[in-house]
C-alpha positions as CSV (number, residue, x, y, z in Angstrom):
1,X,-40.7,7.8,3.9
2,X,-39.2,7.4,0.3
3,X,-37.1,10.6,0.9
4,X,-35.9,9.1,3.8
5,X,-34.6,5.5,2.8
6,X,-33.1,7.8,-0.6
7,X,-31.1,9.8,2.0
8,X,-29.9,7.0,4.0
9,X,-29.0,5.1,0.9
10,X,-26.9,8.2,-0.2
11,X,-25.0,8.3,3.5
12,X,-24.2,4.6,3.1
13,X,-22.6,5.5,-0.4
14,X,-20.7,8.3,0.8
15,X,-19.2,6.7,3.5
16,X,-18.1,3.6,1.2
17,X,-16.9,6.0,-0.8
18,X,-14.8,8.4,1.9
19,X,-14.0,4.9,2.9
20,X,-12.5,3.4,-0.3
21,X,-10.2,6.3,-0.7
22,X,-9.4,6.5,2.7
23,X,-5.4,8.2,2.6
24,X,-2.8,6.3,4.5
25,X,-0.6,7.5,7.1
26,X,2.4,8.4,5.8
27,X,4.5,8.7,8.9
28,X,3.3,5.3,10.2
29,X,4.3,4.6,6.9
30,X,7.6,5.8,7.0
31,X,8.4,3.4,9.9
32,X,7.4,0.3,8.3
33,X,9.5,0.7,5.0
34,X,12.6,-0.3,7.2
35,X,12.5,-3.9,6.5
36,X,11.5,-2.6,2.2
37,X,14.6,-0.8,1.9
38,X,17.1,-4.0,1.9
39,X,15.8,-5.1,-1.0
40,X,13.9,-2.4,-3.0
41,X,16.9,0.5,-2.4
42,X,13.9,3.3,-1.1
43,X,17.0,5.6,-0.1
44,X,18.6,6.9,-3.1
45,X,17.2,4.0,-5.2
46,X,20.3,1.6,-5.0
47,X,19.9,-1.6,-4.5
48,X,21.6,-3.6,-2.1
49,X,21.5,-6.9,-4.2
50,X,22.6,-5.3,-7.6
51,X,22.3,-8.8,-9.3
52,X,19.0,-9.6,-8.4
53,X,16.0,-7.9,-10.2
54,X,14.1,-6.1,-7.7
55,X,12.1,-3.0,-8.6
56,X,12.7,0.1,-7.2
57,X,9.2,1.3,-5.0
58,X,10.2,4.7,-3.9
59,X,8.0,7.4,-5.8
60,X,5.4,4.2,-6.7
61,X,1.7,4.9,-7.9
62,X,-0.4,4.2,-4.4
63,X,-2.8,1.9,-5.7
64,X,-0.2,0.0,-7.6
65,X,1.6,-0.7,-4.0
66,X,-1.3,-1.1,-2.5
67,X,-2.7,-3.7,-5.3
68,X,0.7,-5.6,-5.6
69,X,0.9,-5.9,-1.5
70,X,-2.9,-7.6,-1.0
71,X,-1.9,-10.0,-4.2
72,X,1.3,-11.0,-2.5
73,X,-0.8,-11.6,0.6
74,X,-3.9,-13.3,-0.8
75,X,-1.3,-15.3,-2.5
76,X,-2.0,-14.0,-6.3
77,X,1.2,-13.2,-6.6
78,X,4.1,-15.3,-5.8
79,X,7.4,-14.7,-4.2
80,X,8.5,-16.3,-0.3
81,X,9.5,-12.8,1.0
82,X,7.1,-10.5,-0.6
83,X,4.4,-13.1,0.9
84,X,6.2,-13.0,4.3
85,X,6.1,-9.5,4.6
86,X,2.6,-8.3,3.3
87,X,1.1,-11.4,5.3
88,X,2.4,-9.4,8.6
89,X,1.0,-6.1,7.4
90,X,-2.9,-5.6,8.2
91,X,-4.9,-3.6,5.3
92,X,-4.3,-0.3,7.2
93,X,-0.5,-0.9,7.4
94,X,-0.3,-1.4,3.6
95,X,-2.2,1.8,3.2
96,X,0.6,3.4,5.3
97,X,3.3,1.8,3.7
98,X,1.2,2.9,0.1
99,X,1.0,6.3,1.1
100,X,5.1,6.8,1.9
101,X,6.3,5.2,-1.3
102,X,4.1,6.8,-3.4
103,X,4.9,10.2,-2.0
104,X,8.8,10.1,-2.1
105,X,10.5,11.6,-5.5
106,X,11.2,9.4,-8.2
């Protein structure tokens, strides 16, 4: 019986693992970046409002976007549009949108 509640303990912590690094789609990804690109320049990194301080995303470490996207929408971090936008993103769409930036050339 021991074996048994040890081997079911080690599927539950496999699959919270397989689960935590769970890769986003980058394709759906790729669709959703529309509304990024305005402001953060993804194509070709230029920016399309030159005199405001916006960092570039394209090429971004994952986890960072990922990170910086759930702050924004648990309201740890503060800006009106960034708080707009990852409000209307569920956790899986922020994964998508993760896995794009983070995969496009610096």
């Amino acid at each position: 019986m021991k074996r048994l509640q040890l081997l079911g303990l080690a599927i539950v912590a496999l699959c919270v693992t397989a689960g935590a690094h769970a890769e986003g789609d980058k394709a759906h990804g790729r669709e959703l970046v529309y509304t990024c690109a305005g402001c953060h320049g993804v194509d070709g990194y230029q920016n399309v409002y030159p005199s405001y301080n916006v960092p570039h995303i394209a090429g971004q470490n994952e986890q960072y976007i990922i990170n910086a996207l759930h702050a924004y929408k648990n309201g740890e971090r503060k800006h009106p549009t960034m708080t707009a936008q990852a409000e209307s993103l569920s956790d899986k769409e922020i994964a998508d949108v993760a896995a794009y930036l983070s995969s496009l050339a610096k």
